[in-house]
N, C-alpha and C positions, 0 to 999 in steps of 0.2 A: 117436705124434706123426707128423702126415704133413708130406713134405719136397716145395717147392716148388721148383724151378726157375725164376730169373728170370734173363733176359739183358736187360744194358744196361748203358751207361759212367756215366750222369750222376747227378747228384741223382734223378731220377725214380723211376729203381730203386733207389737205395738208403732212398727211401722206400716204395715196394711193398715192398718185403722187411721192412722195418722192420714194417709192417701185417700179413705175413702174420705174422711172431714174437708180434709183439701180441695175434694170434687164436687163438695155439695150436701155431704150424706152427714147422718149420725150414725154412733157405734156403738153398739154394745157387746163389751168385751168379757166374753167368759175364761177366768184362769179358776185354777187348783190350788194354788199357793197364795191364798191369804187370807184374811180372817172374813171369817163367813159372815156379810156383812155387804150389801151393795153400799158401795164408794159413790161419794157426791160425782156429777159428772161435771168434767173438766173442759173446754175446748171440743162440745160436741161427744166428747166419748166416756161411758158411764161404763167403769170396770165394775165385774158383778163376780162374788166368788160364790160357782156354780158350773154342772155338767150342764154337757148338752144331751138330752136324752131320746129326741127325734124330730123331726119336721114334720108339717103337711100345708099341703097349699100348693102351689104353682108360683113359679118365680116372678115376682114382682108381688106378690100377695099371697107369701109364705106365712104359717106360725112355729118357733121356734118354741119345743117345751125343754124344759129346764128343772134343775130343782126346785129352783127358786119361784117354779111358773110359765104360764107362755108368753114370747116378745114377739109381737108382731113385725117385718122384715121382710123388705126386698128380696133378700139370697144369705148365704151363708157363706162365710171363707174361715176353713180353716187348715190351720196352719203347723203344721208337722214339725214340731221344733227340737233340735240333737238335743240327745241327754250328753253333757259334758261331765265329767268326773275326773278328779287330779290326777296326773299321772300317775303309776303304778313303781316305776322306779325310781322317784325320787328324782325325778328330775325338775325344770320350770317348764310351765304348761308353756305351749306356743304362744295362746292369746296373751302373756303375758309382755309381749313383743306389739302390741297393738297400741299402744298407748304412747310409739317414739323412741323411746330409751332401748338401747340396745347394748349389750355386753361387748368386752372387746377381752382381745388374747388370743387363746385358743377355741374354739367356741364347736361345739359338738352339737350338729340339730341329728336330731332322730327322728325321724317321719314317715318311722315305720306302720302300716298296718292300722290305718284310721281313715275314715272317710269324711273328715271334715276340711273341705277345700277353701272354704274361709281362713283357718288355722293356719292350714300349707301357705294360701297365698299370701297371708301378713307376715310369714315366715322367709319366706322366699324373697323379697321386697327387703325385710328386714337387712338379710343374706347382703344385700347391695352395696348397702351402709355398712357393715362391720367391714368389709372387701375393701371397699374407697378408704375406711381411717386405718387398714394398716393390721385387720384382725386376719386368721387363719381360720378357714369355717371348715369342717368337714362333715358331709351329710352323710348320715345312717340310711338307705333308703332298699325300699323291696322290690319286686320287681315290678314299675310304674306305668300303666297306661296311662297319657295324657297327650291331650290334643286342642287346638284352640291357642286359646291363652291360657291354658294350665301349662299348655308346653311351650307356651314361652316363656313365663318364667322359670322353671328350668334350665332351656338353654341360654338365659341371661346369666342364670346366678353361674353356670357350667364358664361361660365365656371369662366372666368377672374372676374367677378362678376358684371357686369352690371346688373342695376335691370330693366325688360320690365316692362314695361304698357300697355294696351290696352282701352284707355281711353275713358269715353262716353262724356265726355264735358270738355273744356280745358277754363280755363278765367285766362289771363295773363295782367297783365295792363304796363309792362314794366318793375316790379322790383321784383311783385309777383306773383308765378303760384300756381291755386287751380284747380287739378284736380281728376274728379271723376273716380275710379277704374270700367270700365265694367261689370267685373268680380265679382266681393264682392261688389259693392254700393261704398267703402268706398272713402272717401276726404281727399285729402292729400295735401298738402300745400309746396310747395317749395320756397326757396329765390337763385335765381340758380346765381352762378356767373357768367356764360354764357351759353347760348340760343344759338341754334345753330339748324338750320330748313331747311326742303330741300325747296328749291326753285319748285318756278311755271314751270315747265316745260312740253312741248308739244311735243309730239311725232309723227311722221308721219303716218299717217292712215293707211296705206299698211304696217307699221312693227307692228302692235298691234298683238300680238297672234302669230308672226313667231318664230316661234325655229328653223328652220333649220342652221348649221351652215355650215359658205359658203356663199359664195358670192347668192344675193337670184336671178334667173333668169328671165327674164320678155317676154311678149309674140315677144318681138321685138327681134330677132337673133341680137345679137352683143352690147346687150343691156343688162350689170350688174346694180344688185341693192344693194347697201351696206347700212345697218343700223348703226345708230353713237353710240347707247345703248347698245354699249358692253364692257367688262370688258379689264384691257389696255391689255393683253396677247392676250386676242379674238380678238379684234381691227389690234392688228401686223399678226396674221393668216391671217385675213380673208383678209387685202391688201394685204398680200402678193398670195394668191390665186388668188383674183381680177387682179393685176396686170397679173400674168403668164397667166393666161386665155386668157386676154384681147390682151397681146404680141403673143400668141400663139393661135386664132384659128385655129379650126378644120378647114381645107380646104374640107374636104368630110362628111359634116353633113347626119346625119342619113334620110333617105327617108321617104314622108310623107304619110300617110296611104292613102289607096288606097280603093275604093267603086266599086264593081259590083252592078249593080243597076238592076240585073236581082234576083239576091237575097234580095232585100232591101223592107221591108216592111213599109217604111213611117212612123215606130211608133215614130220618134224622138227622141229615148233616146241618141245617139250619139248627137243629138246637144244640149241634156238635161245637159251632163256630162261634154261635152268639156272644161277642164276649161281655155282652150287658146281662144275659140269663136273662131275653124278653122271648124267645121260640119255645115254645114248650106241644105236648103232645094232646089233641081235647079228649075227652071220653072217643067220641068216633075213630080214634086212632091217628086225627089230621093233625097236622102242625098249625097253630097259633100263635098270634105274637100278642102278648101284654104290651098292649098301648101306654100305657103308664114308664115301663121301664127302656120300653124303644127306641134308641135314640137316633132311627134314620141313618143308620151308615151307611148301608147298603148289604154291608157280606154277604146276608142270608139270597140277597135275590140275586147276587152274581153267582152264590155255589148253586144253588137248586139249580139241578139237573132237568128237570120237567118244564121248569118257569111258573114254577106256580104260585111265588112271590115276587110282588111289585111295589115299588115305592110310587103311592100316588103322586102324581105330579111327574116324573122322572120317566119316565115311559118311554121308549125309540119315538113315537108320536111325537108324544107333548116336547120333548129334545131337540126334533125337528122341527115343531112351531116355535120355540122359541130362536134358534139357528134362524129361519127366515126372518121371525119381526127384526131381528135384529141389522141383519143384512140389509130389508128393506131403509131401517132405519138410517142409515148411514147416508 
């Protein structure tokens, strides 16, 4: 049975871990938040409170060192979980809308200026229900890129009759809200039965601006990155890829680019592009790639100008043998 390493405090990871037990694997789970003390393990998965402090190995026969020691390990997932904190205005967090129960009357969501789309979406959903029994919902909101199904819900709750704002100043004292319209100037006055605001939340700096969907890859082989700002459907994909990955590396990873340095003119743009930082400059002034951190993309040998990097195997050649066996094959 191969054992997984996942780091993370939230839900997230304890359903990646849940995933990889489901596939086959065991798990040991390092959090921050509990008594320093490795926890009996449960259903395959042994919570351990401890950091993670480095790798070494190669995926499928990695060692994870830790405080606690090193755990022997397949791969590593981990997992980047929001820091949630109460709202700031006294308002009801969003998640507290997750559980079914929904306010009714006047109902004020504010959804201003946070990046937790989990939040929004059980907000928005919500939005549906208050609409259908008879409530008035008016959303606070900034100015919203969404696309997908973030934008459709949206144009649900928009159809269902939610009325948007895009407000330039908000003054709430606890019972009354007087907010000015962006859009028109105009002041509009609400007495809301419930207030209801997204929470302060912080998001990890390495997920800002990722759209890939997938587990997101990092320069260390054996080494997943999972982001916790995903919507619940995405969240179950994405461990479940995470997991099989991580149970299943490749045993034959792709070969790392290679430098004749009899072509190599020094100009640096391979170490300009690399975005793993494997190109670097040797003493003779040539470009080299650290086979260790290489991950075979290609950039370096599509910018060099000279052609004096080549990905083995990948060749105009080998390109063409493989084009023919394949055609013959047919």
């Amino acid at each position: 049975m191969s054992t997984v390493v996942v780091v993370g405090e939230g839900a997230a990871a304890e359903q990646v871990a849940d995933e990889v037990v489901r596939q086959g694997g065991s798990v040991v789970l390092l959090r921050r938040e509990m008594e320093n003390r490795a926890l009996r393990p449960t259903d395959g998965i042994e919570a351990v409170s401890s950091r993670l402090l480095g790798m070494r190995g190669v995926p499928g026969r990695m060692t994870a060192v830790t405080d606690n020691g090193e755990v022997g390990c397949s791969a590593v997932i981990i997992v980047n979980d929001l820091e949630v904190s109460p709202p700031e205005n006294g308002g009801t967090p969003l998640r507290a809308l997750s559980d079914g129960r929904v306010p009714g009357g006047t109902v004020v969501l504010d959804l201003r200026g946070g990046p937790d789309r989990g939040g929004r979406a059980r907000a928005l959903k919500a939005m549906e229900k208050m609409l259908g029994d008879g409530s008035r919902v008016i959303v606070l909101v900034d100015e919203t890129l969404a696309y997908g199904r973030d934008e459709l819900l949206y144009y649900r709750a928009h159809q269902a009759g939610a009325l948007f704002i895009r407000p330039r100043a908000v003054d709430w004292d606890g019972q009354r809200m007087d907010v000015i319209d962006d859009m028109t100037g105009a002041s509009i006055s609400i007495v809301p039965d419930a207030f209801i605001s997204e929470s302060t939340v912080r998001e990890c700096l390495a997920d800002r601006g990722a759209v890939s969907m997938g587990p997101l890859t990092t320069i260390r082989q054996g080494v997943l990155r999972m982001r916790a700002n995903l919507l619940d459907d995405e969240l179950r994909t994405e461990a479940r890829a995470a997991a099989t990955i991580a149970l299943r590396p490749m045993t034959e990873g792709a070969r790392p680019a290679e430098v004749d340095e009899d072509r190599c003119s020094a100009c640096l743009t391979c170490v300009r592009i690399c975005p793993f930082g494997a190109a670097r400059m040797n003493a003779e002034g040539k470009a080299s790639i650290n086979g260790d951190a290489c991950r075979s993309c290609g950039k370096c040998a599509a910018a060099c100008a000279g052609k004096a990097i080549v990905l083995p195997g990948s060749t105009d050649l080998d390109l063409e043998a493989r084009i023919a066996a394949a055609m013959e094959g047919r």
